[in-house]
C-alpha positions in Angstrom: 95.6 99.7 76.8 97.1 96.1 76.3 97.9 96.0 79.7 94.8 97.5 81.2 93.0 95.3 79.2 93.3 92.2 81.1 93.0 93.9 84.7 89.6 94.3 83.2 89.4 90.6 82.3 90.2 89.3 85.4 88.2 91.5 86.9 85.2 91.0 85.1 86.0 87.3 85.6 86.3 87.6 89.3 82.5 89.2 89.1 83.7 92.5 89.7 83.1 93.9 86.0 80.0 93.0 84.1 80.2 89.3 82.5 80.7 90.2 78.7 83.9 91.8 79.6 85.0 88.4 80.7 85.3 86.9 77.3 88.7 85.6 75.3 89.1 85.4 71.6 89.0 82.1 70.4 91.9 81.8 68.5 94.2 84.9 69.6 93.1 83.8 73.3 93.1 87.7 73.8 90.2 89.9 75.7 88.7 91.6 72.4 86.0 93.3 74.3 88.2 94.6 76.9 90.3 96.5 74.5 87.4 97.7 72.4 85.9 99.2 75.8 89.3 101.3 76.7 89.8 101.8 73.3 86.5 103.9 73.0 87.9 105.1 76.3 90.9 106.2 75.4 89.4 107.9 72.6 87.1 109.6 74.7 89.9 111.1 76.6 91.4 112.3 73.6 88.9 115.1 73.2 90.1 117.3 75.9 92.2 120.3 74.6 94.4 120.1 77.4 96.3 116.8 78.0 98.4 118.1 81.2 95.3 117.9 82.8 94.3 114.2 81.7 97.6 113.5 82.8 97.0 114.8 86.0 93.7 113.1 86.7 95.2 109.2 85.8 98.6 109.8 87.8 96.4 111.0 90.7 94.3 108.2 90.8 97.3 105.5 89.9 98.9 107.0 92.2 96.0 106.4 95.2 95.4 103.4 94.5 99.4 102.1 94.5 99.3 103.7 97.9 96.7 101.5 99.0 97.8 98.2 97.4 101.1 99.1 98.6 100.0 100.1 102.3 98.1 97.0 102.6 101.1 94.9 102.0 102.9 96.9 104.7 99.9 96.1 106.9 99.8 92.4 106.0 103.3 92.0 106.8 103.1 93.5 109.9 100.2 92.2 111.2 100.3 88.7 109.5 104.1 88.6 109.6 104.1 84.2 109.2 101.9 84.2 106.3 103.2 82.6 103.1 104.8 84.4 100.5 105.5 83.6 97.3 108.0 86.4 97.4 109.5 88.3 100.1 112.0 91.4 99.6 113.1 93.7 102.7 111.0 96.2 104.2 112.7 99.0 103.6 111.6 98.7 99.6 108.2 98.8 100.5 108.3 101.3 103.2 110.6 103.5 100.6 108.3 103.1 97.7 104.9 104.1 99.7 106.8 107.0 101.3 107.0 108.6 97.6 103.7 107.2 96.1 102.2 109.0 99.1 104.3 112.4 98.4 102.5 112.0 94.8 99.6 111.5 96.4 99.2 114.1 99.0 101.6 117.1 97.1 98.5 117.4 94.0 96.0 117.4 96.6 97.4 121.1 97.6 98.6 121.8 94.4 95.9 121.2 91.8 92.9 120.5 93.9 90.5 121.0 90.8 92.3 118.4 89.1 92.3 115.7 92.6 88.5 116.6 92.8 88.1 115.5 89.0 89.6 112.9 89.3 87.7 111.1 92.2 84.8 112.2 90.8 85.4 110.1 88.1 86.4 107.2 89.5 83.3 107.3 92.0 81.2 107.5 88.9 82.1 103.5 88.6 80.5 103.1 92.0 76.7 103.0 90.1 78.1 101.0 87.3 79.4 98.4 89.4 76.3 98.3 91.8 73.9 98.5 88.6 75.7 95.4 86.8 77.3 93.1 88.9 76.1 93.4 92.7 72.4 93.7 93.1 70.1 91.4 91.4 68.5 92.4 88.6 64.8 92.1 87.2 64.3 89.5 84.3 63.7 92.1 82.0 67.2 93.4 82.3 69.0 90.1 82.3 67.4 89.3 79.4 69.0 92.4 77.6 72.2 92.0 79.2 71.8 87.8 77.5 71.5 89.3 74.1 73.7 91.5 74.6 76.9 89.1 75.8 76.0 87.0 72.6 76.2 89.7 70.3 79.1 91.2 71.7 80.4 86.7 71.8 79.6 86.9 67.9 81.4 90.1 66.9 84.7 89.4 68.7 84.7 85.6 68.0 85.0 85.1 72.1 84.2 82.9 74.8 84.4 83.0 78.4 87.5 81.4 79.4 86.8 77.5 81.2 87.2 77.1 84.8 89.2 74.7 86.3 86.1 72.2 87.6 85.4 72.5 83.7 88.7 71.5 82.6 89.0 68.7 85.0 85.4 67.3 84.1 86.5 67.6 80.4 90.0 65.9 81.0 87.7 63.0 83.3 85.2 62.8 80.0 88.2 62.4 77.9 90.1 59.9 79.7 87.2 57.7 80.3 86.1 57.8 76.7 89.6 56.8 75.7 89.7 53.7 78.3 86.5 52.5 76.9 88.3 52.7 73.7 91.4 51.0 74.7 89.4 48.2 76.4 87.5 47.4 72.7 89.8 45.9 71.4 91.1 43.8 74.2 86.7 42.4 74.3 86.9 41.3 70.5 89.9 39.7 71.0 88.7 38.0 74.3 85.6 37.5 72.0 87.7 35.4 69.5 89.4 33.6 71.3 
């Protein structure tokens, strides 16, 4: 949950989740509303009688989606092989490691198809919820509802979204300027006096 909770965040921040999910607790600097969502999702899952087959459907889907992240590397690097890095290992990791993500991948497919078909029904289900709040524009009506509820949800978890980096740097300019017309006061009285 603690991890999951800021893939949320960033995603949210990145415009990908809707905005209230974007916010930080003031003082823990923590994304309350993010782990408030999966907890209630989390204890949503706990209702099923049967927790092999939960555990089927989120290795299924981790599983797909490491395969892609991980074949799209492999892709990159093969197709863009001079692009920077921040870190490079040998291929044979990579090439080793999407090997068996895909074995976990394609072997439940055959295996427990029931289970696979769950399991990418539920992820398509985000499909609407991501076209319905954060891709198409939406009437006045609803923003206004969405508005109330990001303050709410801003007053209940002490939160705030987090400050950009053209806000930072505008705050640090404000700063710096107020403190130079401080620092040249007292060098005017004293030309004053003199």
């Amino acid at each position: 949950i603690f991890a999951s909770s800021r893939l949320f965040f960033v995603g949210a921040r990145n415009g990908h989740m809707p905005k209230l999910m974007a916010f930080l607790n003031i003082t823990q600097l923590t994304p309350v509303p993010c782990l408030i969502i999966l907890g209630l999702i989390t204890l949503s899952m706990l209702t099923t009688s049967n927790v092999f087959v939960l555990i089927n459907y989120a290795s299924f889907v981790e599983s797909t989606f490491i395969t892609l992240s991980v074949g799209a590397l492999l892709y990159l690097r093969y197709k863009e092989p001079e692009r920077n890095r921040p870190i490079k290992v040998n291929l044979v990791l990579p090439i080793l490691f999407f090997l068996l993500c895909s074995i976990l991948v394609c072997v439940p497919i055959f295996t427990q198809p029931w289970d696979v078909g769950f399991g990418l029904v539920i992820v398509a289900s985000g499909i609407p919820v991501y076209f319905l709040f954060c891709r198409f524009k939406k009437p006045a009506w609803l923003q206004n509802i969405f508005w109330s509820l990001e303050c709410t949800v801003q007053k209940l978890c002490i939160a705030l979204e987090e400050e950009t980096e053209e806000e930072k740097e505008a705050t640090a300019g404000q700063s710096k300027n107020a403190s130079d017309e401080k620092g040249d006061a007292p060098e005017l009285e004293r030309l004053h006096q003199d």
